[in-house]
N, C-alpha and C positions, 0 to 999 in steps of 0.2 A: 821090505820085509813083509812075510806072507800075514792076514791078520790071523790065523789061528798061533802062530809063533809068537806074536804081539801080545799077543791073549795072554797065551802061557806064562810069558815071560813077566807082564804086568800082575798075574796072580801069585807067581812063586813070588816075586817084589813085596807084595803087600800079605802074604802068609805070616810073615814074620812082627807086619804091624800089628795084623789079629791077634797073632796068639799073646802078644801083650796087651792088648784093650784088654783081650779075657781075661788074663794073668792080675790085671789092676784091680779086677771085678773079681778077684776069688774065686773065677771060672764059674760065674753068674754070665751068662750069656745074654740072660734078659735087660739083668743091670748093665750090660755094655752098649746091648743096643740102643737101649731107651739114652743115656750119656749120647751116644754119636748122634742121634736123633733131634735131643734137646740143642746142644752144638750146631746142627744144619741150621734149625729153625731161627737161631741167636744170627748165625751169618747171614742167613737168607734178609732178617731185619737189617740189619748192619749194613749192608747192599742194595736197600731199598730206600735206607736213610741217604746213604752217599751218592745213590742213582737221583735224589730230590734233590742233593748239593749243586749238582752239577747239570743238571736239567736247562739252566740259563745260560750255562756256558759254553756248549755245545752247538755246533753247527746242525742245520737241518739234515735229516738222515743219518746223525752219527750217534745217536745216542745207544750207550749203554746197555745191554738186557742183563738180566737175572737169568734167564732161560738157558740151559744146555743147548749145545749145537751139535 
């Protein structure tokens, strides 16, 4: 699949998730972002904790990132 098709296809997908964050916020745009924002931040910690869990258990070279690829 071409990625501008991909694209597409993954934006119509999540059109629908948007317009209910907005919808939950009263169509506060701000207030949705800041919620999804706060959420990243919670998970990113949550990921950073469970990346410490497992730190020992891990083979050399296989650990874990946080980072997008």
């Amino acid at each position: 699949m071409r990625p501008q098709i991909a694209e597409k296809l993954a934006e119509e997908a999540l059109k629908e998730d948007v317009d209910a964050v907005v919808a939950y916020h009263d169509g506060d745009v701000r207030a949705a972002i800041t919620t999804l924002l706060l959420d990243c931040r919670h998970l990113r910690l949550q990921l950073a904790l469970a990346e410490g869990q497992t730190i020992g258990s891990m083979t050399a070279g296989s650990r874990p990132t946080a980072q997008r690829t």
